[in-house]
N, C-alpha and C positions, 0 to 999 in steps of 0.2 A: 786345351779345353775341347777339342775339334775329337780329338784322340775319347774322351770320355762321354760326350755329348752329341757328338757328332757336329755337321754343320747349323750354327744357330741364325737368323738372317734378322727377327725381330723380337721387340720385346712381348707379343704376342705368341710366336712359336716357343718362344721359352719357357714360357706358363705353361702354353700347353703340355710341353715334357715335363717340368716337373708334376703336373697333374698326372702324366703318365707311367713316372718311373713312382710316384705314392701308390696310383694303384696294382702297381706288379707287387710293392710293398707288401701290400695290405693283404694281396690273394695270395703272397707267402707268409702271412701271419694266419690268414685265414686257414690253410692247407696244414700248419701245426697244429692249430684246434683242434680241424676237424678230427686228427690222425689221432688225436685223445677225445675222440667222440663232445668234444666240448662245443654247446650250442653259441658260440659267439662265433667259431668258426664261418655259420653261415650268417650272421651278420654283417661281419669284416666282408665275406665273399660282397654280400649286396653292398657294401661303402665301394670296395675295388672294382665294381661294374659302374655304380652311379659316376663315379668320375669321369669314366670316359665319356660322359658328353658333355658337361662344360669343356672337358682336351676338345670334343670336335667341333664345337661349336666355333671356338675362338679360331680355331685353322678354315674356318668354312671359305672360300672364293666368294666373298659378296660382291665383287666389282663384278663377275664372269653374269650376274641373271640381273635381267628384267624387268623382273617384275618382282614383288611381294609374295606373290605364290608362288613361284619358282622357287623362291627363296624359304618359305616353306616348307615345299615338296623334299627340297633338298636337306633341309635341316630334319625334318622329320624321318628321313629314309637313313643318317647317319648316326638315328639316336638308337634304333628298334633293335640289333645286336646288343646293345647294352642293357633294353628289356630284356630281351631274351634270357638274359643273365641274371635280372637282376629277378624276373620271374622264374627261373630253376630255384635262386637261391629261397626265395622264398616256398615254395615247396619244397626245399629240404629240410628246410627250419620248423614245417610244420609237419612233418614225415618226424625228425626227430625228440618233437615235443608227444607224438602218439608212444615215444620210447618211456617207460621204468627209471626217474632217475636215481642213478649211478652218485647224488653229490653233487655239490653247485653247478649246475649248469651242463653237468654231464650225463653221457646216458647210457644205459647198460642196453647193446645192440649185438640183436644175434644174426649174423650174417647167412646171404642168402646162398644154397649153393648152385653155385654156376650151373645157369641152362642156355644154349645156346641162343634162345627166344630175348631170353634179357638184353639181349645186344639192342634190340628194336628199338624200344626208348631212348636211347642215349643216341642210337644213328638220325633216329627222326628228330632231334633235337638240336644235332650238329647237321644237320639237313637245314632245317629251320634257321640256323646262323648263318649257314653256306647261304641261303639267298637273300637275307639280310644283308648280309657282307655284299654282295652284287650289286643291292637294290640302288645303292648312291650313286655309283658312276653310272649304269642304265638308265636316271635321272638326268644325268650331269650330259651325257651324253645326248640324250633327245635335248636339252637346254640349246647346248652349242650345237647341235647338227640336226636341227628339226628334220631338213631334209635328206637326210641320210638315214639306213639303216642299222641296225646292230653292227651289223659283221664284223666293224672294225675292232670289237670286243673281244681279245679269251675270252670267251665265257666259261668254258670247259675249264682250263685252269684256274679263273676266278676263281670257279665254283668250290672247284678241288680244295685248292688256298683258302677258303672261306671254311671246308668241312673240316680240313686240316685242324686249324683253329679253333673250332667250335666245337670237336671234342672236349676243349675244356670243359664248356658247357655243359653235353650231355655226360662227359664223366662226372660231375655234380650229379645229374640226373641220376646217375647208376648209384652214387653213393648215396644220394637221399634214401634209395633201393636198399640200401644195406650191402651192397653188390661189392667185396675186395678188390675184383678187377679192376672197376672201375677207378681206382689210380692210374690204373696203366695207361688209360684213356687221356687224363691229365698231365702227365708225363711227356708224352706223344705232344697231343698242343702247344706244350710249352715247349720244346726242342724243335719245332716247325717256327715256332714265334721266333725262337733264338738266331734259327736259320734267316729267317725273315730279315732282323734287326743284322744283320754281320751282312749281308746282300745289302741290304741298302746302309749302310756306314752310319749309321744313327749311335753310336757310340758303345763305349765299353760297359756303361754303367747295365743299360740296360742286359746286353748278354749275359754279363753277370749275373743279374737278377732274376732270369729266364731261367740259364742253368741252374741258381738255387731254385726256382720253381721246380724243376724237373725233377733236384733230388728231395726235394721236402715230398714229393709226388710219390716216388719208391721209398723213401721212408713211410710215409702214412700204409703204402702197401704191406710193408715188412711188420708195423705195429699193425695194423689189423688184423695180421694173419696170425694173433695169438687169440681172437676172437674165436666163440662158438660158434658155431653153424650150424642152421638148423634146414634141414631138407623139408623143401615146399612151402618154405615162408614166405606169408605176402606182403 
């Protein structure tokens, strides 16, 4: 089991992962949609982001705070990456509903051609995640060591590790855009997650599931690239 799952200690960390290994699930069902322009794609994406916070919720350290607000601040600073996510997906769902349908639920989308400026959105977005992703332990951290300072934080790596990741996000961002690239964006995320998950021994199921994220990722890149493009689309 250990080999698949990794190590399990309680009947709360094991919900957790299964909640966790349904939403990699889901954001690889959601990443076939998308690659057939189909709007459930960004659905599925907002079910595969909502999950993770009842996952974090149930892992939270409540013996570690004090107080009610602590306990809070904490719970609140663990959930806002999964906003973040769950608010891309929604503006991509309504970026795709401004599309011509194509057929149930699909949409005839003429992609935009790459400008070096397009990057912008999607890094401020994965910007956006990256300090998100920090926000919880800089919490957790003033909790247990009022009187102490940061330093004892990566932050610089956090942060990286948080940007890393959070391309998934703003790759959403670029493909609400119409933007091909941005697969490649999502691709990238998910092989930093995979990396992630193999570093800390959290089992096989999930790497698995990472790398299918990654190829459903170059796949969607490969079927879009039979799309039209249209120069100066906004």
């Amino acid at each position: 089991m250990d080999i698949l799952f990794g190590p399990i200690f309680n009947p709360l960390q094991a919900f957790s992962l299964v909640l966790k290994i349904l939403g990699v699930l889901i954001m690889c069902a959601s990443e076939a949609f998308l690659a057939r322009r189909n709007e459930v794609g960004w659905w599925l994406a907002m079910g595969s982001f909502a999950l993770e916070i009842p996952g974090a919720m149930l892992t939270l350290p409540y013996a570690l705070f004090g107080s009610a607000p602590e306990l809070l601040a904490y719970g609140v600073s663990v959930s806002l990456t999964s906003l973040v996510g769950v608010g891309a997906s929604i503006y991509g769902l309504s970026r795709f509903w401004r599309a011509p349908a194509n057929g149930p639920l699909v949409r005839r989308i003429a992609l935009r051609t790459f400008r070096p400026r397009d990057l912008v959105a999607p890094a401020l977005v994965a910007l956006l995640y990256a300090v998100c992703y920090v926000l919880p332990l800089v919490v957790l951290e003033r909790v247990l060591a009022a009187s102490r300072s940061l330093a004892g934080l990566p932050l610089a790596q956090l942060l990286l590790s948080g940007f890393c990741i959070g391309l998934l996000v703003g790759g959403l961002a670029g493909l609400a855009r119409r933007s091909r690239w941005a697969w490649l964006l999502v691709a990238v995320s998910s092989l930093v997650s995979l990396l992630g998950v193999a570093a800390a021994t959290q089992g096989s199921v999930l790497v698995f599931l990472f790398m299918a994220q990654a190829v459903l990722a170059l796949y969607g890149f490969v079927v879009w690239g039979r799309f039209r493009a249209v120069s100066g689309s906004r």
